[in-house]
C-alpha positions, 0 to 999 in steps of 0.5 A, a space after each residue: 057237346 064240344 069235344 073242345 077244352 080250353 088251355 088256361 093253365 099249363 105245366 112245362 119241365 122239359 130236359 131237351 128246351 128247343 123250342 121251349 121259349 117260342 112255345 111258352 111266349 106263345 102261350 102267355 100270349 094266349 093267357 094261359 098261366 104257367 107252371 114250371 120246374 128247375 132248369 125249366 122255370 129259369 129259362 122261362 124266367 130269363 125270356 121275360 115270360 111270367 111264370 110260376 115255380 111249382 114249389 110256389 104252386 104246391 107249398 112244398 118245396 124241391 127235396 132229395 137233390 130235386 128227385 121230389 117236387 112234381 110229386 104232389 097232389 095239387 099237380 097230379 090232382 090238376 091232372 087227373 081230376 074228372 072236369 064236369 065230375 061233381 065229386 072230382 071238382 068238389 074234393 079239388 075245391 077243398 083241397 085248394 087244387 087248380 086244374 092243369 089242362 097242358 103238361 108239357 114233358 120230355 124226360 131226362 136223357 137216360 138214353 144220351 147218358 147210356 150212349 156217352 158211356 156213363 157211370 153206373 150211378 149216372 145214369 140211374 140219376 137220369 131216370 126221370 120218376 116225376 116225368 113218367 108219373 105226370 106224362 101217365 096222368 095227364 093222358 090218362 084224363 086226355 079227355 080234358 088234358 092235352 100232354 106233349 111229349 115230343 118238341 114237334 108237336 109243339 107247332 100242332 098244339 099252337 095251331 089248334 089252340 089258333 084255331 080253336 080260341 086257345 082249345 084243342 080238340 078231342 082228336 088231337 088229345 088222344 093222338 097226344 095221349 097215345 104218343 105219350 104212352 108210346 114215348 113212356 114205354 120206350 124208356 121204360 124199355 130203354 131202362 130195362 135193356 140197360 139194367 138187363 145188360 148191366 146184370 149180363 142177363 142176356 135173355 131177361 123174363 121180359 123183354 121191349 121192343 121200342 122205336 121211333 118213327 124215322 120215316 113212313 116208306 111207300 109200301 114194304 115188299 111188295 105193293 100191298 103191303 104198308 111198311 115203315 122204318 124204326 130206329 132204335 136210338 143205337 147210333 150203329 153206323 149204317 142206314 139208321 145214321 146214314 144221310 142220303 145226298 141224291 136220289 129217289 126216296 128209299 124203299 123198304 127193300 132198299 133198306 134191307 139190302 142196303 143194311 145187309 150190303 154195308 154190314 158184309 162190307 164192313 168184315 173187312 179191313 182192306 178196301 172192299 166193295 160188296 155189291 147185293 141183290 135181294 139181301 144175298 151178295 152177288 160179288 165181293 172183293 178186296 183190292 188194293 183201292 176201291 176202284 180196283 174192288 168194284 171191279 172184281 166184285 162186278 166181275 163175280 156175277 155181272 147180270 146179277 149186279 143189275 139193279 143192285 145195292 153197292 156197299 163199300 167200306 172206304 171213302 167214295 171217290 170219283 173214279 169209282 162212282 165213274 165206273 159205278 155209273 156205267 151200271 144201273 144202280 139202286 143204292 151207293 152206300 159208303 161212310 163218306 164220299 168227294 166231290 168228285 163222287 157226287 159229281 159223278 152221280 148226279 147225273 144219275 138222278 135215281 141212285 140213291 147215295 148215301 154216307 154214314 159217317 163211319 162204318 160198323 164194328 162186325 165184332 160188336 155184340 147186338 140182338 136180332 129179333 124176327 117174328 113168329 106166329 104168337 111171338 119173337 125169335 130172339 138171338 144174340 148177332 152173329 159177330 162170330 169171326 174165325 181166325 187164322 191160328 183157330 183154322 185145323 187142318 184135316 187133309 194131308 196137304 195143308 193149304 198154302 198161304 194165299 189159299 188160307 188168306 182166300 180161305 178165310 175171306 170166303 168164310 167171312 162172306 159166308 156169314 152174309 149168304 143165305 143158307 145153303 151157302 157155297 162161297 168161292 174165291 180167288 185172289 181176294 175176290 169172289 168168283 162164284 156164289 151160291 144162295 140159299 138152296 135146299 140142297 149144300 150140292 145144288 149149291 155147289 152147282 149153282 155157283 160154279 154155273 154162274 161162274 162159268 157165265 161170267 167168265 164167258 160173258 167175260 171172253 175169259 178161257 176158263 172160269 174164276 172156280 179153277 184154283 180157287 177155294 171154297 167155303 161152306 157156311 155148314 158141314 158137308 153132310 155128304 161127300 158130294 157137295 165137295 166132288 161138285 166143287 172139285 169138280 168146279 177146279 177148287 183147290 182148297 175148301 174151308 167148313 165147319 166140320 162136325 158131320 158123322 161123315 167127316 172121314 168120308 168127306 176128308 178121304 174124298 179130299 185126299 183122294 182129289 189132292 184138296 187141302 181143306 180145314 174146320 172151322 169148328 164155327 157155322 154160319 147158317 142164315 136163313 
């Protein structure tokens, strides 16, 4: 038997209308009659194209500011009934209900109106109840119903009722049908995040986790691996907003460092660069232009740089993107960027340049969620920020001004790194990064190596750690991590604090005239 079904009759209430016209000329062409609802019926209407109210098809009439008018029998009864069922067609026979065979549904913008910042009352009036209800039906019988749900399917229904002598197939209804399921459920979990929020239950009973394809990318982290990118409808500036103005497609670990990139660029204030490598940064810097930045946050681990992800936090220009194109890059990212900056790139046909329009709030509270065997890990966003008043000096000599600025600075980039993080900077620039060890010393070790390389591939006489300070993402569970440091020429350390031998590491400070001060706040990353 075909798994073809013929569209003779069609319900069309949609909030978004692109598109709606062509699709239901397209449809009256083809002889299907049309039902429809408010908005959506006057717009049908005004084109010229016949169609039916569905008060008129119902015998009821819109009621309750029009919170009751699909909810009817004769339209979920269209929906649902079994065609070739003797007892479905019989009981829709007696009861004077036609069968419906396309429902064409895009909800009210619950999301839009939460993301304009509405009243409380105003987005419970954008919760659609009708439009779930019918969008259920009709997949659940997609046996016989084709559902829309989405603007772009429209143009694959058409062609398949082209095709077909205005049916579709089978095949193309449960592919419809599973979309539908897949839009209901992210509202429905838009709806619950928001009640939640509302209530301030930051960890509710149950919580959904819902996207929209945005793009399908070649593989993940490694070749066989398949991977894609979701957004979540939040308009955060950074890849999910970004346009990309040249290069090769991204890749999944493009995306990942990129988003890590432009986020630590975004904790500061004054034109900053932060160049990444494998979601850990390998050189951040402020200066008093962007140009100026790019070039100390190279200078922090040159070899490192390579192949790597440059976020900047201001307008790209053309003597940064010239300067920029001395080294091979994957990805530029900035919130815009001159002619004289894609100019400069185009040359360069594999970067990858992206603009998002904006820069992200490090202060803004989100959730962070990572997958466990049987489960999700779910926190709050670590947009914790220590401020210079909340600084407790515990050495016998405070650190000086600049030193408190550098201080500072390195604690920001702390949060960034992966744990064991060991941050040291000077004048406003990183000059020694390690990452992610097992051990807080062997970081403390690493960073200052690698600084040494640099300063040597540099010609310089001494390396960047010498006057610096250091910053720790977590307590010093001994003294030697900070020995290693001074060692290094540090002056001055910033950490957490809170260890049973903190009195030991702050009589090792003393003993080596550092200045160092708790935070009270860490900053793990794993």
């Amino acid at each position: 038997m075909s798994d073809l079904r013929p569209i003779r009759r069609a319900l069309l209430s949609v909030s978004d209308k692109t598109g709606l016209i062509e699709f239901a000329r397209f449809l009256a062409d083809n002889k299907v009659e049309l039902l429809s609802t408010g908005g959506t019926c006057k717009a049908i209407r005004d084109a010229g194209i016949p169609v039916v109210e569905v008060a008129d098809h119902t015998g009821f009439p819109e009621m309750l500011d029009g919170r009751v008018k699909t909810l009817h029998p004769k339209v979920h009864g269209g929906l649902l009934g079994i065609r070739g069922n003797a007892e479905h067609e019989a009981s829709m026979a007696e009861h004077g209900i036609s069968p419906i065979d396309l429902l064409v549904v895009n909800l009210y913008p619950f999301e839009a109106t939460v993301a304009k910042g509405a009243e409380y009352d105003d987005c419970v009036e954008n919760i659609d109840i009708g439009g779930p209800a019918m969008i259920r039906a009709a997949s659940k019988n997609h046996d016989a119903v084709t559902v829309v749900v989405d603007v772009e399917d429209y143009a694959r229904v058409m062609d398949e009722m082209k095709a077909h002598a205005g049916a579709t197939t089978l095949a193309l209804r449960k592919h419809l049908a599973a979309t539908a399921y897949a839009r209901t459920g992210a509202y429905d979990a838009a709806i619950s995040q928001w009640f939640a929020k509302e209530l301030g239950d930051t960890f509710p009973r149950r919580v959904v986790v819902a996207g929209e394809l945005k793009q399908s990318l070649r593989y993940g982290e490694n070749p066989h691996q398949q991977a894609a990118f979701y957004v979540n409808g939040v308009q955060r500036p950074g890849i999910a907003t970004a346009r990309q103005l040249q290069g090769k497609e991204l890749s999944y670990n493009n995306l990942n460092d990129t988003d890590a990139a432009y986020e630590l660029a975004a904790e500061f204030d004054e034109p900053t660069v932060a160049i990444i490598k494998h979601a850990n940064p390998c050189g951040v810097a402020s200066g008093p232009d962007i140009v100026t930045a790019y070039k100390a946050a190279l200078a922090c681990d040159p070899v490192s740089a390579f192949g790597g992800i440059i976020a900047i936090n201001r307008k790209l220009d053309g003597a940064t993107a010239e300067e920029i194109c001395k080294l091979f890059t994957e990805v530029v990212i900035a919130p815009e960027a001159d002619e004289a900056a894609v100019a400069a790139f185009a040359a360069k046909k594999n970067l990858r340049l992206l603009v998002t329009g904006g820069m992200p709030d490090p202060s803004q509270a989100s959730m962070t969620l990572r997958n466990v065997s049987g489960g999700y890990l779910l926190q709050t966003k670590d947009n914790g920020r220590v401020m210079l008043d909340e600084l407790k000096v515990v050495t016998k000599r405070a650190p000086t001004q600049q030193e408190l600025k550098d201080m500072l600075f390195a604690f920001r980039v702390c949060k960034h790194v992966k744990s064991n993080a060991i941050i040291y900077v000077k004048d406003g620039c990183t000059v020694g990064i390690g990452a992610g060890q097992m051990s807080r010393v062997d970081s403390s070790r690493i960073a200052a190596w690698k600084s040494k390389e640099a300063a040597d591939a540099a010609g310089l006489s001494q390396p960047g750690t010498v006057g610096s300070v250091v910053a720790s993402d977590a307590f010093f569970p001994f003294a030697d991590g900070l020995l290693a440091a001074a060692a290094a020429g540090a002056t001055a350390i910033i950490q957490p604090g809170g260890s049973m031998r903190d009195q030991e590491v702050i009589d090792a400070a003393n003993e080596k005239g550092l200045a160092m001060v708790f935070t009270g706040m860490r900053h793990f990353r794993h």
